[in-house]
N, C-alpha and C positions, 0 to 999 in steps of 0.2 A: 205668633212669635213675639209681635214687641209688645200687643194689648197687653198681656198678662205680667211682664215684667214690670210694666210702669204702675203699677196698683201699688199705693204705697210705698215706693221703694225711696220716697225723698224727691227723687230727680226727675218728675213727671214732665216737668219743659224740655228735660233732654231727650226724654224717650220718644212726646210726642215730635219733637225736630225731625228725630232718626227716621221715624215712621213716614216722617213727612218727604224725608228725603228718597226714602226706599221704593211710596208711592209713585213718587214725582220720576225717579228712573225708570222705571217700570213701564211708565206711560207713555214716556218721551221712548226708549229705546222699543216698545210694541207700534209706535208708529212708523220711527226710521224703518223700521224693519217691512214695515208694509210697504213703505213708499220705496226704497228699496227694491226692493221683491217686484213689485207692480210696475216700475218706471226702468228699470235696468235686469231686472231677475238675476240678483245678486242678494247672497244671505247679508244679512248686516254685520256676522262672524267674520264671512270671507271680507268685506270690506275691510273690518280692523284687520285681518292679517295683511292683505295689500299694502295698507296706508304702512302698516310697521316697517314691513318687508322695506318697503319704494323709499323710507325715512334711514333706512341701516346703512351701517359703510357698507361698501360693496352690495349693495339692495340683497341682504341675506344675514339670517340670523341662525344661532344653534335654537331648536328646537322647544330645549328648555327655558332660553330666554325669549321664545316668541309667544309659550307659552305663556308667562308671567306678564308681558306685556299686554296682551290682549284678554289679559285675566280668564284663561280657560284653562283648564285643566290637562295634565300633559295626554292623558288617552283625550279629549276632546278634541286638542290642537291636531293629536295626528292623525285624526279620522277625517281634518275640518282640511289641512293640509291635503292627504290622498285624493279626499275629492276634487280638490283645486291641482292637484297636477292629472287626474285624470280629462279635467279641464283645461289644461294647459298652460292656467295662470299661473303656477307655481311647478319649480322643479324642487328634486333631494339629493343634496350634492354631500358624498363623504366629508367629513373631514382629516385632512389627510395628516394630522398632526396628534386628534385624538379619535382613534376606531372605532371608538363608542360613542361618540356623538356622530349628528347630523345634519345638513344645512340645510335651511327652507329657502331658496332662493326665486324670488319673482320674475316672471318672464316678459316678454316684449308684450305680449299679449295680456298678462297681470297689469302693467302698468298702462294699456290703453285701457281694459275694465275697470281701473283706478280713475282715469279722466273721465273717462264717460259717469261716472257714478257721484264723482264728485261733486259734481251741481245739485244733485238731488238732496247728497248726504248736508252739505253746508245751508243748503234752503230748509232742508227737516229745521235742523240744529236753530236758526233765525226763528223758523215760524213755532216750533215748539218748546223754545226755550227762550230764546237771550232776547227775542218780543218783547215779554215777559217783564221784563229786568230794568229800572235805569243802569246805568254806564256806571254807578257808584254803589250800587248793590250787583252789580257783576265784579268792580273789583273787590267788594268787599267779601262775596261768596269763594272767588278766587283765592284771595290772601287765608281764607277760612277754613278753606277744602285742601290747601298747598301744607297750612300747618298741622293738620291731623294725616295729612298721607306721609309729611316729612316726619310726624311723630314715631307713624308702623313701621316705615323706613328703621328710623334709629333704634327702634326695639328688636329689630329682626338681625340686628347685629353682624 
């Protein structure tokens, strides 16, 4: 996917960036995900729906916006969602205002699988990334990665 676009096209420092950046997630997020899985047997998916969920007013979001949040896709979120209320982390509360939406709302039991996961999830995060990093290349990756997602933002209008 990116090998072939950066031949020639001019922009070879930006493709190989992207590339670099694409690897680097990949890597980082197949680890959370083991250590995850191994130390808590919690998907790394169900975690970002937790952390969303336990962040929302009223620890509940529509559907559609929990989707986008946790960057999954809206049949993904509700597959990833049923399992987690089959789990009991997660209930689906109408909303009562509009009938075609629905709420994913986290439960007592979500928000203890959120504590308990969280040492694991922030120790990933230390040891497989921000290690890594001085303090002035994490803010300068921060300031970097804020202005190209505020760019997608303002194009999405």
């Amino acid at each position: 996917m990116t090998r072939g676009a950066a031949a020639g096209d001019g922009d070879d420092a930006g493709v190989a960036v992207w590339a670099t950046f694409l690897r680097t997630h990949a890597a980082v997020v197949r680890r959370l995900e083991r250590e995850l899985a191994d130390e808590r047997g919690l998907a790394l998916s169900w975690y970002d729906v937790l952390l969303e969920l336990n962040a929302a007013p009223r620890r509940r979001l529509r559907m559609r916006e929990l989707a986008e949040r946790v960057v999954l896709s809206r049949t993904r979120v509700s597959r990833v969602v049923d399992e987690m209320v089959r789990d009991g982390l997660v209930t689906r509360q109408p909303d009562s205002v509009d009938r075609r939406a629905t709420f994913a709302v986290i439960t007592r039991a979500g928000r203890a699988a959120l504590r308990a996961a969280a040492p694991v999830y922030l120790r990933g995060i230390r040891e497989h990334f921000t290690s890594h990093l001085s303090d002035r290349e994490l803010r300068v990756l921060g300031r970097s990665l804020a202005k190209v997602l505020g760019a997608q933002r303002d194009t999405e209008g």
